[in-house]
C-alpha positions in Angstrom: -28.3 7.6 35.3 -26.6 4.4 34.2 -28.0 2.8 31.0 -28.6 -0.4 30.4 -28.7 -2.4 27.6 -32.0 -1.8 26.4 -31.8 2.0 26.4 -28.5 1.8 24.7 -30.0 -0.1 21.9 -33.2 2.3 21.6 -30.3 5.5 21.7 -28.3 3.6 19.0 -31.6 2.5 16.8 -32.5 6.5 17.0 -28.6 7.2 15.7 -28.1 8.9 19.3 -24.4 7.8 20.8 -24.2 7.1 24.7 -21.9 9.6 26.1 -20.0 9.9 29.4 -18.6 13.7 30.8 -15.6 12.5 33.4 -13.1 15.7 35.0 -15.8 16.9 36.7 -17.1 15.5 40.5 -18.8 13.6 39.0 -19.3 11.6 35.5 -22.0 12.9 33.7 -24.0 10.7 31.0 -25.5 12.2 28.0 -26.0 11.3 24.4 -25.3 12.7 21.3 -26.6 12.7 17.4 -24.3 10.4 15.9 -24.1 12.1 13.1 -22.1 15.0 15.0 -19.1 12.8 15.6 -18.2 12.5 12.1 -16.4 15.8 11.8 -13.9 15.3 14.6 -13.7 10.9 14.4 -12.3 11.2 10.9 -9.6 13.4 11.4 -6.3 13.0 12.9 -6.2 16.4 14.0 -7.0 17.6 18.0 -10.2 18.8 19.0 -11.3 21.0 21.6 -15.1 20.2 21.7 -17.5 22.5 23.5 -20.5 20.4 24.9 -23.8 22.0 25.8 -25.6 19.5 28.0 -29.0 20.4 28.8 -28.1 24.2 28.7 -24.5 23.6 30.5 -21.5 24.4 28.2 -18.5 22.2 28.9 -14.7 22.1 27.4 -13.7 18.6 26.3 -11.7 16.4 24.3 -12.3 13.0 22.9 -10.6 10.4 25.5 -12.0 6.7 23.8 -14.6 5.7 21.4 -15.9 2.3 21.1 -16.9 1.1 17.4 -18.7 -2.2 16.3 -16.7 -4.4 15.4 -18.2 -5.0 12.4 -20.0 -1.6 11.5 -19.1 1.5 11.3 -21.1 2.5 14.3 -20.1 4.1 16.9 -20.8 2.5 20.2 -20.0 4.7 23.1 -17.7 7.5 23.3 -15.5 9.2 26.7 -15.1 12.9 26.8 -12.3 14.3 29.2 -13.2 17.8 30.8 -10.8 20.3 30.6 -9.8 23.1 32.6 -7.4 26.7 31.7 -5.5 25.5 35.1 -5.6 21.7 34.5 -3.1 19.6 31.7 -4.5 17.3 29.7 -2.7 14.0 28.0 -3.2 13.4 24.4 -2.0 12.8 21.0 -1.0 14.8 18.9 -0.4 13.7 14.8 3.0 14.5 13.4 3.7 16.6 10.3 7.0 16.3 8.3 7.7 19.5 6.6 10.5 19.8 4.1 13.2 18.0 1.6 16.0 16.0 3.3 19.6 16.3 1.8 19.4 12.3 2.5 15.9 11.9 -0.1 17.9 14.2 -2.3 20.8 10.9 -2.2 18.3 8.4 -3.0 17.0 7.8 0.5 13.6 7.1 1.7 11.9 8.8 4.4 10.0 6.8 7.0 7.7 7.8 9.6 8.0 6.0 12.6 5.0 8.0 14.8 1.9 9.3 13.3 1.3 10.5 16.6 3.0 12.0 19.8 1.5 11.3 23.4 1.6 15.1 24.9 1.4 17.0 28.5 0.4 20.3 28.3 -2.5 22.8 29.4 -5.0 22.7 26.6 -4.3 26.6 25.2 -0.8 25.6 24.5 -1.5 22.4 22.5 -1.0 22.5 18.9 -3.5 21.2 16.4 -0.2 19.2 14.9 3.6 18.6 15.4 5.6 19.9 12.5 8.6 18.5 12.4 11.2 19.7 9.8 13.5 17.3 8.0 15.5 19.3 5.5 18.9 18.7 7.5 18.7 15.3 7.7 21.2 13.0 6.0 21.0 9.0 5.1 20.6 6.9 8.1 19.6 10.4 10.4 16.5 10.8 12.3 14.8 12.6 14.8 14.2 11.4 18.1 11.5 12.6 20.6 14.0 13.9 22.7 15.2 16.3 20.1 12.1 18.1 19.8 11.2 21.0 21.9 7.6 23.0 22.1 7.4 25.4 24.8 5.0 24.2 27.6 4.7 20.9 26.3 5.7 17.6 27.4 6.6 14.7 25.5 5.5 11.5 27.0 6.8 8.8 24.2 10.4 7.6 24.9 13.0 9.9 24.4 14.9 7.5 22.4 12.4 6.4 19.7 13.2 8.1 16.1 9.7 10.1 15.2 11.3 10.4 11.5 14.0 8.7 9.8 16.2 9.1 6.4 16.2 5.2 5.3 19.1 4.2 3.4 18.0 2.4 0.4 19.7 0.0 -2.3 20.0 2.7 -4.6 21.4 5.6 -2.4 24.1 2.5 -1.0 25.0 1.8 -5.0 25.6 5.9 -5.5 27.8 6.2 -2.4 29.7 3.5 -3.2 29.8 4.2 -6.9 28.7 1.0 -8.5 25.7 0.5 -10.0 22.9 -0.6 -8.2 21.7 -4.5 -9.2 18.1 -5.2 -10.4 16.3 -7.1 -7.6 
């Protein structure tokens, strides 16, 4: 049943959100209490949803959700079905773990991707990306390539730094042993 723009307006008065199913043979539309959204929008961890649509339970996770452009409304969201035999693409947010020899020099650490584009069945994808930095020295990062999760694929560029030990004025000045001037 495709909506138009009048029932999406009487579904959004009634704080109902619009909903499309795709993964299956066909999409299925459905709405859902807006109010429900909030605990998995405002969070930048992963979500497995389980959908029960008029009595049939689905797998899911969130694939695109439209907001106004001016509220905070939500305007539409995508689910993606999932299936046990089936991988899924998604991102996945990144946490640093750990005290780089390079902070411990006066270096600054700088996170270059909140979150990493992932390949994998859904039962092997984790709810974050720990990445640990304690070896790390001024000027060092680590590159997608360099990480490794079993049964996981990492679909960024294999040459883009996730994390990286910045060099700052200070940390030059105590390598080079002069003092470092006042900017």
């Amino acid at each position: 049943a495709a909506l138009g723009k009048k029932d999406t307006k009487r579904l959004r008065a009634a704080e109902l959100v619009p909903c499309v199913l795709y993964g299956g043979e066909e999409p299925i539309h459905f709405q859902a209490n807006a109010a429900e959204f909030r605990k998995v929008i405002y969070t930048p961890n992963v979500y497995l949803i389980d959908l029960n649509i008029d009595g049939d339970k689905y797998s899911a996770v969130m694939q695109d959700v439209q907001f106004h452009p001016v509220e905070e409304q939500i305007l539409h969201c995508d689910f993606l079905r999932i299936s046990d035999e089936k991988p899924i693409k998604i991102e996945v947010p990144v946490k640093v773990e750990g005290y780089a020899v390079g902070m411990r020099a006066g270096g600054k650490m700088k996170l270059n991707l909140r979150r990493l584009k992932v390949k994998g069945l859904a039962k092997n994808i984790p709810d974050t990306i720990q990445i640990n930095i304690d070896d790390l020295d001024l000027g060092q990062s680590i590159k997608v390539g360099q990480l490794n999760i079993e049964n996981l694929e990492f679909l960024n560029s294999k040459a883009v730094p996730v994390v990286t030990i910045m060099v700052t004025r200070a940390a030059r000045a105590a390598a080079s042993g002069t003092p470092a001037k006042e900017a």
